[in-house]
C-alpha positions as CSV (number, residue, x, y, z in Angstrom):
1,X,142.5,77.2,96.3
2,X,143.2,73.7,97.5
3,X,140.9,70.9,98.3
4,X,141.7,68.1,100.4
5,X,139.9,64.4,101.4
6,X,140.7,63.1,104.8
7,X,139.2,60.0,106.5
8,X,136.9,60.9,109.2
9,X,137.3,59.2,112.3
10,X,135.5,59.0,115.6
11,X,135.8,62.2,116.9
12,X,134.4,64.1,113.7
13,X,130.4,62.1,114.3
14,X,128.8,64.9,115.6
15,X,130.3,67.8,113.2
16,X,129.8,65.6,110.4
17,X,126.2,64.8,111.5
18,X,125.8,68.8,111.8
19,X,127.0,69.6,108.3
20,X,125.2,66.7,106.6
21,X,122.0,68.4,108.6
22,X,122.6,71.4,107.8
23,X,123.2,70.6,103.8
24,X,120.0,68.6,103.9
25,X,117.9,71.2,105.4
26,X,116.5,72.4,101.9
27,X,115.7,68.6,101.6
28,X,113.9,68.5,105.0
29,X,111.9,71.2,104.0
30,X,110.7,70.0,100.2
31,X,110.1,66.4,101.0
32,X,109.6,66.5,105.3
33,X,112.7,64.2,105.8
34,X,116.2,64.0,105.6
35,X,118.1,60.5,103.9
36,X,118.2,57.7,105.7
37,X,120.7,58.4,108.3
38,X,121.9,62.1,108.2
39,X,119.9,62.7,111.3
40,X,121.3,59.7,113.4
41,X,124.8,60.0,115.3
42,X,125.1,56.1,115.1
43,X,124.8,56.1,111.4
44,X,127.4,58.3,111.2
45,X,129.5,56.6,113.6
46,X,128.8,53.5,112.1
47,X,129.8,55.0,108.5
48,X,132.6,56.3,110.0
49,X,133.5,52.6,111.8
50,X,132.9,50.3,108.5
51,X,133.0,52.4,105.2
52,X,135.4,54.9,103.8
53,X,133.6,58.5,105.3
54,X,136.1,61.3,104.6
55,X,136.1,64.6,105.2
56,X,136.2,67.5,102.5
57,X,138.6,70.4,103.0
58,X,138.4,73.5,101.1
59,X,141.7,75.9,101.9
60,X,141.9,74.2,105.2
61,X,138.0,74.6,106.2
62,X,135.8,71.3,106.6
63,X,133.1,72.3,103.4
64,X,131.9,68.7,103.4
65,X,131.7,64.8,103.6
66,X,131.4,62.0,101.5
């Protein structure tokens, strides 16, 4: 079992908006909103653009982002 970090970049925005949508849905449904952001390609892009957004890999498969 390895895990991995890796710097997203353009190209990932709308996977990564999917996960973090995905991993926020039990949010959505408790509180009737996601973070600020999750939902929003440009805040992803943005992230991606002008902060340090990486990718997680678990044994090679994208599990998350950070």
């Amino acid at each position: 079992m390895v895990a991995k970090l890796e710097l997203a970049n353009v190209s990932d925005a709308v996977v990564l908006k999917a996960l973090s949508m995905e991993a926020f849905t039990p949010d959505f449904e408790q509180y009737g909103g996601f973070p600020p952001g999750v939902d929003d390609i440009d805040w992803h892009l943005d992230q991606i653009k002008t902060e340090h957004y990486y990718k997680i890999f678990y044994n090679d498969e994208l599990a998350g982002e950070f």
